[in-house]
C-alpha positions in Angstrom: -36.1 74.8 -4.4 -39.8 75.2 -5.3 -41.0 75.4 -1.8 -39.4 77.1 0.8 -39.8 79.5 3.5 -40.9 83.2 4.0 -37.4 83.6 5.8 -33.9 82.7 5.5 -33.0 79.2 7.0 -31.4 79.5 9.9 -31.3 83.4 10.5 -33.4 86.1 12.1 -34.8 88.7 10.1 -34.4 92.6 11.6 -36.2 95.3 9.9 -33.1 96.6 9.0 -32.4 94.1 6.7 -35.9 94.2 4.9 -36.7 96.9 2.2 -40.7 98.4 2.5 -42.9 98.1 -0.1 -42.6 101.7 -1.4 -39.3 101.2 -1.7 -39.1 97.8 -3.3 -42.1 99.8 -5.7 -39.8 102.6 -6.3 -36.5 100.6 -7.4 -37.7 98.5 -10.1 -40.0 101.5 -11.4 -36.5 103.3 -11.5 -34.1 100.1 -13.2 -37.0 99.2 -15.6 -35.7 99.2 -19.3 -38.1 100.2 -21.9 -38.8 97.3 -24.4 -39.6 99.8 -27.0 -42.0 99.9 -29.9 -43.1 98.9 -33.8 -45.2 99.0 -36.0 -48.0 96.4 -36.7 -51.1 95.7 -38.6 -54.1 96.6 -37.4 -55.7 93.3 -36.5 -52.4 92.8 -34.5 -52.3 95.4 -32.6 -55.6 94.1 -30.6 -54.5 94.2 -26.7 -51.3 96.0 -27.3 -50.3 99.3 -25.9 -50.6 102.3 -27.7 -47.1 104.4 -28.5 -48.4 106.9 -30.8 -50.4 109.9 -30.9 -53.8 109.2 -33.1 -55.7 112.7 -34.2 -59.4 112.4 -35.8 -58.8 112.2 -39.8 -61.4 114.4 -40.7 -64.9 115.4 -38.7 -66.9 112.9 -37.3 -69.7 112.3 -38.9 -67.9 113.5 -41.8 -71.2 115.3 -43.1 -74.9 115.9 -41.8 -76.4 112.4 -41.2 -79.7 111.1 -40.7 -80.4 109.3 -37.7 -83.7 107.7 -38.7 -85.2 105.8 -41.3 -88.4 107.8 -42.7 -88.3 110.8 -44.9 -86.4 114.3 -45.2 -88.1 117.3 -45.6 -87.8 121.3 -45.2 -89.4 122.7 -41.8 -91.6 125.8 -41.5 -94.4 126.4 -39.1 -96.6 125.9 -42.0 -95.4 122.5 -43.3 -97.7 120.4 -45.1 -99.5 117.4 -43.6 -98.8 115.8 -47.2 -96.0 115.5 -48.8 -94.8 114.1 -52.2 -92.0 111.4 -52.6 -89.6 113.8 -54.7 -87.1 110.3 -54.4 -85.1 108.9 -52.2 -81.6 109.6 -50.0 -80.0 106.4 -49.4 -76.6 105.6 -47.0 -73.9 105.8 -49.1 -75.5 107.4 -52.0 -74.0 111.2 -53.4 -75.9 113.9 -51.6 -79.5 114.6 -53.2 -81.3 117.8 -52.8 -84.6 118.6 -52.3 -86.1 121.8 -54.4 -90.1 122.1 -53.2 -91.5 122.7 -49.7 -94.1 120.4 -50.3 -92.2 117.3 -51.1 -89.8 115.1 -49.1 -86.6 113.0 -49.8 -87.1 109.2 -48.3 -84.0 108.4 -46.4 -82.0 105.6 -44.5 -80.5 105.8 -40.9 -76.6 106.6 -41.7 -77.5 108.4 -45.4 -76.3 112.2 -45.7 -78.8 114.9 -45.1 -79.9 116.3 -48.6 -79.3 119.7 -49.6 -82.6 121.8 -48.7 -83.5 119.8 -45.8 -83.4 120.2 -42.1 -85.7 117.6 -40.7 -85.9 114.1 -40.3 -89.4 112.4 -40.0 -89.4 109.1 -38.4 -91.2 105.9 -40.7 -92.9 105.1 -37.3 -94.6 109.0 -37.5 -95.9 108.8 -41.1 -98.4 107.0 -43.0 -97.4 106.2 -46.9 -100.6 106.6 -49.6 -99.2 106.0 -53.3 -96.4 108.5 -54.1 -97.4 110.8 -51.2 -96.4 110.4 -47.1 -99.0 111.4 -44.3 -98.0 112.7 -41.1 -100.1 111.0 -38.3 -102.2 113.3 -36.3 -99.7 112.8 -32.9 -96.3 113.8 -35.4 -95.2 117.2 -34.3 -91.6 117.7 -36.4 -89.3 119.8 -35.0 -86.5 121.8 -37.1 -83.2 119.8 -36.6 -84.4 116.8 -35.1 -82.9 113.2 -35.8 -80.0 114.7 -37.9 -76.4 114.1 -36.1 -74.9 117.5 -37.6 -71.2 117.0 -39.2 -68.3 117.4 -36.5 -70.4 117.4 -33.6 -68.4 114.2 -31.6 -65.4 116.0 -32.6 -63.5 117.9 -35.5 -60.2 117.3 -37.5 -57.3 117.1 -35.8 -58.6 116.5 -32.3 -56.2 114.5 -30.3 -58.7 110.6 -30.0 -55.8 108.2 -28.6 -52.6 109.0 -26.4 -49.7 107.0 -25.8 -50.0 104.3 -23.3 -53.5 103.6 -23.8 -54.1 99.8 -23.8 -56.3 98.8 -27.2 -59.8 97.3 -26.3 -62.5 97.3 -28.6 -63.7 100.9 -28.4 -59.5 102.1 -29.2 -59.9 99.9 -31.9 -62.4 101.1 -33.8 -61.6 104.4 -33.4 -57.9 103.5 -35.6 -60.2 101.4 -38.2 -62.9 104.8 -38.3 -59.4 107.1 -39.0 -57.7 105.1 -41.5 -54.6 104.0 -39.0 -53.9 100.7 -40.8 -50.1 100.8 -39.4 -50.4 101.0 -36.0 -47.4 101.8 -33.3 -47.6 100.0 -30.6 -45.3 98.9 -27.4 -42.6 95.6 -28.2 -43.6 92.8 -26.2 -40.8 91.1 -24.0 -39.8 87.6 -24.3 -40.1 86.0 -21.4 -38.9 82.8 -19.6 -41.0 81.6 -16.6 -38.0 79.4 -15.2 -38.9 77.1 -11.9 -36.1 75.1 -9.8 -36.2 71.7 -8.4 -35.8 68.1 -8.4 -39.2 67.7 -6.5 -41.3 69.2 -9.7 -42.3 67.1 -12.2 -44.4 67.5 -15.6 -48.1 68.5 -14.8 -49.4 65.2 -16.5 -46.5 62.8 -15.0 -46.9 60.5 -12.2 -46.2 61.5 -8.1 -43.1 59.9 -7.4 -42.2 59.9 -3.4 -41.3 63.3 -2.3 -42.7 65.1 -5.9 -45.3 67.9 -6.5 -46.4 69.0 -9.8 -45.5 72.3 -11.4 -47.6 74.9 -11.0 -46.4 78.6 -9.7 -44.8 78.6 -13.4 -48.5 78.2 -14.6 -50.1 80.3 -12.1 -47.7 83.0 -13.7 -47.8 82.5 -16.7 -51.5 83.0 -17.2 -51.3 86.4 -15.4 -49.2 87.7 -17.6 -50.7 86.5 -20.3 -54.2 88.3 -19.5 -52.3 91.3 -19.1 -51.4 90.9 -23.0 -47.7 88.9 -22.2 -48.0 86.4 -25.0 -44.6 85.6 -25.3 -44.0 83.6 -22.2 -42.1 80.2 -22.0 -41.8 77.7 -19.3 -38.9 76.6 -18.5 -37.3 74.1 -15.4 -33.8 73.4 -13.9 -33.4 70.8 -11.9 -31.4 71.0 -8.7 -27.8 71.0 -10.3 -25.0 73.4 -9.7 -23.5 73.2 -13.4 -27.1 72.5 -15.5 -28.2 75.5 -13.4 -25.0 77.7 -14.7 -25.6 76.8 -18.5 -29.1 77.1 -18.3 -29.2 80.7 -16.4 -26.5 81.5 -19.2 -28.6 80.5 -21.8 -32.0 82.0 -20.9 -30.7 85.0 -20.3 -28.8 85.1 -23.6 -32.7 84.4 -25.4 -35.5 86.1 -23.4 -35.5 90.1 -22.3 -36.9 89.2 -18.9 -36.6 85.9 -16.5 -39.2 85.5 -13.9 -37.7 82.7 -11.8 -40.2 80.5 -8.9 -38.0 79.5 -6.1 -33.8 78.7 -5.5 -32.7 82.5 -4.8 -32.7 81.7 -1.0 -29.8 80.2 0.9 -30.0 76.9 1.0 -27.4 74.2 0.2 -29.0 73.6 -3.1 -30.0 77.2 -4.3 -27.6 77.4 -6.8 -29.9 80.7 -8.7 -27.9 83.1 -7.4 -24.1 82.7 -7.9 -25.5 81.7 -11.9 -26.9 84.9 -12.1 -24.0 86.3 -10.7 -21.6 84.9 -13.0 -23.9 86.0 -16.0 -23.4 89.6 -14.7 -26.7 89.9 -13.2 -26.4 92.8 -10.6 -29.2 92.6 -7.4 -31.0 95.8 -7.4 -33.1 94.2 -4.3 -34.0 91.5 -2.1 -36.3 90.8 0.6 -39.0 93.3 1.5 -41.5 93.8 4.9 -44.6 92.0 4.0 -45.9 89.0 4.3 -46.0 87.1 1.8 -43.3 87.4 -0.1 -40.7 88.4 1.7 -37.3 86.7 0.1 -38.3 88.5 -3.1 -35.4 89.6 -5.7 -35.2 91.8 -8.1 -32.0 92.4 -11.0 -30.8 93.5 -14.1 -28.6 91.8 -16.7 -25.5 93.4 -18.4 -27.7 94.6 -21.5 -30.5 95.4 -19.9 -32.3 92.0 -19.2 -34.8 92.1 -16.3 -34.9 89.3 -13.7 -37.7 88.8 -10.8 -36.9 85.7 -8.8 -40.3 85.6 -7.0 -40.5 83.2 -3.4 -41.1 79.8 -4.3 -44.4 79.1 -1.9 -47.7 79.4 -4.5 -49.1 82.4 -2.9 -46.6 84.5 -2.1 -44.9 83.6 -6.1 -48.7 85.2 -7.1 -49.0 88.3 -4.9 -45.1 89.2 -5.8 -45.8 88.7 -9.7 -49.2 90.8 -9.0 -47.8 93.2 -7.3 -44.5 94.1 -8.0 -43.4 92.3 -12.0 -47.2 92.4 -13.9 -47.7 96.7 -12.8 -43.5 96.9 -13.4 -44.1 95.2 -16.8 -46.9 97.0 -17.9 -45.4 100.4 -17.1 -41.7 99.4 -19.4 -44.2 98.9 -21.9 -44.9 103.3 -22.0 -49.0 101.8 -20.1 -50.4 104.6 -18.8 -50.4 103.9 -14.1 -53.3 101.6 -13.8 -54.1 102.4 -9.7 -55.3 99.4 -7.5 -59.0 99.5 -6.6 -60.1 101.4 -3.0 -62.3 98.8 -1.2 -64.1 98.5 2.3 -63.1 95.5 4.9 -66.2 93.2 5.0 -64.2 91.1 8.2 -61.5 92.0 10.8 -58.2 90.7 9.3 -55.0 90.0 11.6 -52.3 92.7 11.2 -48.6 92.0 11.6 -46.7 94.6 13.6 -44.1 94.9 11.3 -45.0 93.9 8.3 -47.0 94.6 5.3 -49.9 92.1 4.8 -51.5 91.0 1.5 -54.5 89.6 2.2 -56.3 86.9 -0.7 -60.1 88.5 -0.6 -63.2 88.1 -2.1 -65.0 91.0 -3.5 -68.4 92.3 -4.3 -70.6 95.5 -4.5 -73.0 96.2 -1.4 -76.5 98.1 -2.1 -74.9 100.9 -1.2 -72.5 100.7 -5.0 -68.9 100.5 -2.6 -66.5 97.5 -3.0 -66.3 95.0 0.0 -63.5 92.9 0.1 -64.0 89.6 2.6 -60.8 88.2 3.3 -59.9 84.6 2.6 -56.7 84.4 4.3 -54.7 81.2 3.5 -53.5 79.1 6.7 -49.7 79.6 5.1 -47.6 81.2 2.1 -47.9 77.1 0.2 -51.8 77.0 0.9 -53.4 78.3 -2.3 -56.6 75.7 -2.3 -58.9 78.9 -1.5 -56.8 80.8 -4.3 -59.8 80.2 -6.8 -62.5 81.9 -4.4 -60.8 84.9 -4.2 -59.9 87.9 -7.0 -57.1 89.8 -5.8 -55.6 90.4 -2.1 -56.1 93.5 0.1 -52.6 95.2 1.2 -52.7 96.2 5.0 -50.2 98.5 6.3 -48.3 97.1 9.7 -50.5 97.2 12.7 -51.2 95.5 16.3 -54.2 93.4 16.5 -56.7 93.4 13.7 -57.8 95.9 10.8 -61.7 95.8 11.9 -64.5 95.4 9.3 -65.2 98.7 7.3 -61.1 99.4 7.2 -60.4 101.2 3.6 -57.6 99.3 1.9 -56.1 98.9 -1.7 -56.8 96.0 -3.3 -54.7 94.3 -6.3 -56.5 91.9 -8.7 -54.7 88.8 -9.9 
């Protein structure tokens, strides 16, 4: 079933049948297959993780460049305030020299600096008449200035990219800039989002009596998908013993990880767990101290398939696939540890004495540059209306009473 609740029907939980949350951390960091790695193109490699090693090609700049459009001349003490156009130094043009102190070399931003010069004159400083450049009366060259001298961001062979480094725009042009057309980068799973029940229907079919539309498969799916997870399907099983067994069979014969919403409790119609069984899906864990969350499940297929059967409540489904499958994912995939952010308590927030809370929160920077998180706390685990006004949750460790304002907490973004 889709919805359900934090705890076992019909059973008391003890502590000493929940897992904590280091330990839940800990055991699917330590089953977590690796998906491996290939090569692609550049332009497809946007977003993906690095798994190679990337070393500077050659110097950068590769030569003495200008920095500023003007002219190029040799410096003394006793430079001229005139000086002759001897020609011109363009970017991309072979390197041009300059043979008389009294001339110059007009140049372009980017163009090498030519031989037998060692000063750049802005065109802003200098004051053309005919075939000859004045220096204004306020231009005071210096030797050296506006010229980027060759190797100084950093020489051949110095180590640029690691592996595990996620490619954004500034990794990106750093592979284009040393001729890494081929790039090696981390395999991305297939994955199957796979919800349970006959109370979900189709997000754009009517409400029947007693239906809700889809939407933890959704919620899901579009986290991992921000966090680069493009190959995500959607899948649903309705509440059937036998459909549930040939589906499982089936979606675990196609995809590298299932991520299922809901029917892993133990209720007359959760049928999830003796089809994973059967499949040779062995538990690794289930049910942790927190709240939200709690009936969470964690296994591994006989050839190495991962399965996370999240709770089937909205919120908790989103704080388990936050906190436990999307950092779990990312790590299989060689990503170097991303940390949650430290943030301040802008509210008192309700502790549970034996629990772990995750707290939905709102965040934003006080004058003072620190974090503030305000919680939003939704009135149950199947409330996620105030979902939208909030970027991540705060996780509070067990407590009596209430965390006051100004507590320092993690905090995990959606």
């Amino acid at each position: 079933m889709l919805w359900q609740l934090d705890s076992f029907p019909g059973t008391m939980d003890t502590m000493s049948e929940l897992i904590s949350v280091s330990q839940a951390e800990a055991l699917i960091a330590e089953h977590m297959p690796s998906f491996g790695s290939g090569q692609v193109s550049l332009d497809d490699a946007v977003g993906r993780v690095l798994r190679q090693s990337v070393h500077a090609e050659h110097d950068h700049p590769p030569f003495d460049r200008v920095m500023m459009d003007g002219i190029a001349v040799r410096w003394s003490e006793a430079m001229p305030r005139r000086l002759r156009v001897a020609g011109s130094q363009m970017a991309g043009m072979r390197r041009q020299s300059l043979a008389d102190a009294d001339a110059c070399l007009e140049v372009t931003t980017g163009a090498m600096l030519p031989d037998g010069c060692d000063c750049v004159i802005p065109v802003e400083q200098l004051r053309r008449d005919g075939d000859v450049y004045l220096l204004r009366d306020d231009c005071r060259p210096m030797a050296g200035q506006f010229i980027h001298r060759r190797g100084s961001d950093c020489t051949q062979g110095t180590l640029l990219l690691s592996s595990g480094m996620r490619l954004g725009p500034a990794e990106m042009a750093l592979l284009a800039a040393n001729g890494v057309a081929k790039v090696e980068v981390a395999n991305t799973p297939s994955m199957a989002i796979v919800s349970t029940g006959d109370e979900l229907v189709e997000v754009d079919a009517p409400l029947g009596e007693g239906q809700i539309r889809r939407s933890n498969d959704t919620a899901v799916r579009a986290a991992l998908r921000l966090h680069g997870f493009d190959r995500v399907v959607m899948e649903h099983i309705a509440d059937d013993e036998a459909e549930t067994r040939v589906r499982i069979a089936e979606l675990l014969e196609r995809h590298d990880v299932l991520v299922l919403s809901g029917g892993v409790s133990m209720g007359q119609r959760d049928y999830v767990p003796e089809a994973l069984a059967a499949q040779g899906v062995r538990k690794v864990l289930h049910r942790i101290a927190q709240k939200p969350g709690k009936p969470m499940w964690f296994g591994l297929g006989p050839r190495g398939q991962v399965v996370f059967a999240l709770p089937g409540n909205p919120v908790s489904a989103l704080v388990c696939a936050t906190r436990y499958a999307l950092p779990a994912l990312r790590a299989a995939q060689g990503e170097s540890a991303i940390s949650p952010e430290t943030v301040c308590l802008d509210g008192e927030v309700d502790l549970n004495p034996m629990l772990v809370s995750f707290v939905p929160a709102h965040v934003k920077t006080d004058d003072q540059g620190r974090l503030m998180a305000t919680p939003v706390p939704s009135k149950t685990s199947g409330d996620f209306s105030s979902l939208p006004r909030t970027q991540g949750f705060v996780q509070l460790p067990p407590g009596t009473g209430k965390a006051p304002s100004g507590t320092v907490a993690t905090f995990w973004r959606w």
